[in-house]
C-alpha positions as CSV (number, residue, x, y, z in Angstrom):
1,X,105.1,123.0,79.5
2,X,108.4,122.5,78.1
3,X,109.1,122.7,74.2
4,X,111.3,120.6,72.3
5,X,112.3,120.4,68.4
6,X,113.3,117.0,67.1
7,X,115.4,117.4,64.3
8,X,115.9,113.6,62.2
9,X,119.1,113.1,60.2
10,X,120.2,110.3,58.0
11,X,123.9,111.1,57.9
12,X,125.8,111.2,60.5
13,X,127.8,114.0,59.5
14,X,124.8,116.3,58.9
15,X,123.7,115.7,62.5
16,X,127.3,116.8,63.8
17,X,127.4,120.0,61.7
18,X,124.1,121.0,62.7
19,X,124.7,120.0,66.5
20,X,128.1,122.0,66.4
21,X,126.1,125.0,64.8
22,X,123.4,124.9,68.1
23,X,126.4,124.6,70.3
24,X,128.2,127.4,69.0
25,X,125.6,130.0,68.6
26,X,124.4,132.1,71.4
27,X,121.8,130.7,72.2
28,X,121.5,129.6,75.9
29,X,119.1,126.5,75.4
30,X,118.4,123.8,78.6
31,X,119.3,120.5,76.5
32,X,120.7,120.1,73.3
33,X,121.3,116.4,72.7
34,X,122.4,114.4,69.4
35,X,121.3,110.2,69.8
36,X,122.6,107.7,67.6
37,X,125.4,105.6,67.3
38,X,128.3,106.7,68.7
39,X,126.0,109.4,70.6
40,X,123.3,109.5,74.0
41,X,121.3,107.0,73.6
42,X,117.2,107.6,74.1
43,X,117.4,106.1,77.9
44,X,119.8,108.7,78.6
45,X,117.7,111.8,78.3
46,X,114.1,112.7,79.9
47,X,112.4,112.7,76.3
48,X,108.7,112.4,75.4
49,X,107.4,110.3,72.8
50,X,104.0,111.5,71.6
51,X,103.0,108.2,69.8
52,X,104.0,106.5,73.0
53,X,101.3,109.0,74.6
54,X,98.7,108.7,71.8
55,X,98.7,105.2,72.3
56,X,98.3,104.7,75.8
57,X,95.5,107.3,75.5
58,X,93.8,105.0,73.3
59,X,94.1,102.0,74.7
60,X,92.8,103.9,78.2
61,X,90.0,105.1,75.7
62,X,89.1,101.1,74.5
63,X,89.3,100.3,78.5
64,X,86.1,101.9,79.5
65,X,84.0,102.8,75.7
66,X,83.9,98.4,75.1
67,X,81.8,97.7,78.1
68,X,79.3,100.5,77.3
69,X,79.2,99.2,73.2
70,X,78.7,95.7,74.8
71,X,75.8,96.7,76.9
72,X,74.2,99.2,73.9
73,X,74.4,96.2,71.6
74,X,72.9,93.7,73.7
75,X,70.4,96.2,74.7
76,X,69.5,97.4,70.7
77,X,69.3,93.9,70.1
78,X,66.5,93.1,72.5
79,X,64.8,96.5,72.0
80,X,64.6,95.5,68.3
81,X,64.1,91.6,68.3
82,X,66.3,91.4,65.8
83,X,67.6,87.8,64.8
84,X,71.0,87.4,63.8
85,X,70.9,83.6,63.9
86,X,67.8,82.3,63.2
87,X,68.9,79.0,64.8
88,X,69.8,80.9,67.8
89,X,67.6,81.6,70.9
90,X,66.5,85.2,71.6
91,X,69.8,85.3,74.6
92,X,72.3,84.2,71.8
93,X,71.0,86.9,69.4
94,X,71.6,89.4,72.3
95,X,74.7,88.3,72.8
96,X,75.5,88.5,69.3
97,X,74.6,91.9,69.1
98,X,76.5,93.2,72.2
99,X,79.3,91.6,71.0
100,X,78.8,93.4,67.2
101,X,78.6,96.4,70.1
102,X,81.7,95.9,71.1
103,X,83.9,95.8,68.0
104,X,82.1,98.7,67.0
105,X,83.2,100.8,70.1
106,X,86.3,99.6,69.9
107,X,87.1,100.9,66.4
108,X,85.6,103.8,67.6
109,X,87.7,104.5,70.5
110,X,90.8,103.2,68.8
111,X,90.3,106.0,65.8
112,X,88.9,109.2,68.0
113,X,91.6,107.9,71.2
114,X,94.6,108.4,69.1
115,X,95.4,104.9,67.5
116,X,94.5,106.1,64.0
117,X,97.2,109.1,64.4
118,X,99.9,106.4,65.3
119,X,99.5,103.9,62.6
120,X,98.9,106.7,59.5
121,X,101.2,109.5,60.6
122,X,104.4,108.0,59.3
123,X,106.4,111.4,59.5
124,X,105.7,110.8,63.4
125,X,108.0,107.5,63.9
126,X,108.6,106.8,67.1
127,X,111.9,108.0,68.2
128,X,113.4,104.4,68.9
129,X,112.4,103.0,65.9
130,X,114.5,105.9,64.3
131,X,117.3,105.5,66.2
132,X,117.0,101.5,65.1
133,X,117.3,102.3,61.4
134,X,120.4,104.0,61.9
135,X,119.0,108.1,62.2
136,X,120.1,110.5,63.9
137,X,118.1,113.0,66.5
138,X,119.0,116.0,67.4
139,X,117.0,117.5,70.2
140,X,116.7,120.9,71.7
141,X,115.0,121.6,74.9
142,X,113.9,124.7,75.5
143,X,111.3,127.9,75.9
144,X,109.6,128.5,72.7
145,X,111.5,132.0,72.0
146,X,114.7,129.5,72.4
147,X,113.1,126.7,70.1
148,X,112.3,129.1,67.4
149,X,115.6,130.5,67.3
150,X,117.1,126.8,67.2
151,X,114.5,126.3,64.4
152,X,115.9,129.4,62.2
153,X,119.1,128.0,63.0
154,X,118.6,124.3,61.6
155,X,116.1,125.0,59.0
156,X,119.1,125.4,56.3
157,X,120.4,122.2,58.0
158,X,119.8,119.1,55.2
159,X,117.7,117.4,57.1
160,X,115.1,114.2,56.9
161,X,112.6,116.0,59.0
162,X,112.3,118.9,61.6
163,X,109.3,118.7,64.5
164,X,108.3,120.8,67.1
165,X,106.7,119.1,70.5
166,X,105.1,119.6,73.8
167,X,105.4,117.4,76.8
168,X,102.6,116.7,78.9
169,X,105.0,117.3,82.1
């Protein structure tokens, strides 16, 4: 698996100190890339967004867990009788309850897929919408030996926040 630290800077000269300081040790890392204006751009490096990730893994979640709340609903709602409109027939109250089955499978599999980890973690923006409010990224690519030494190295960098990653390569 590759490692990567993602290092988010509001001031453009912060970024370029702390990018000269990676350049100019010795440490022999694969990719070290600064995006933002004026800088690569997100298209033009191989980077992995992990809210991207966590929400494609939830909505795969919600693809197959809202059929099977749909089908336990219905089915608790015949098992039990219960009537949800009294107006209704006993198939509408089934219904009813299947699709009460559903929304309640699909909160589940929103929250426990991922989905509540991309809309509450705010200090895990996703990388665009950084680079859209005028941040800076710098990102080093790298074994982990060489991503904790670029760590130590930018840890005294003034810095908005500093993140350490695995892609699922």
């Amino acid at each position: 698996m590759a490692q990567y630290i993602v290092v988010t800077f509001s001031d453009r000269l912060q970024a370029d100190a702390a990018y000269e300081k990676l350049k100019t040790s010795d440490l022999a890392l694969a990719h070290i890339d600064l995006l933002g204006a004026g800088h690569k751009s997100l298209k033009d490096i191989n980077l992995y967004d992990p809210n991207q990730v966590a929400w494609e893994q939830a909505k795969r979640m919600l693809y197959w867990v809202v059929p099977f709340g749909f089908i336990a609903g219905f089915s608790f709602n015949e098992i039990t009788h219960l009537s949800i409109l009294e107006q209704g027939s006993p198939l509408v109250n089934h219904f009813i309850g299947g699709f009460f089955g559903a929304i309640a499978s699909a909160m589940g599999g929103f929250t426990f897929g991922g989905g509540a980890q991309f809309l509450m973690d705010s200090e895990k923006k996703p990388f665009a919408q950084r680079l859209a409010t005028g941040k800076y990224l710098l990102v080093a690519q790298g074994t982990e030996l060489l991503i904790r030494q670029a760590s130590r190295l930018l840890q005294s960098s003034p810095s908005d926040s500093l993140q350490f990653y695995e892609s699922v390569e």
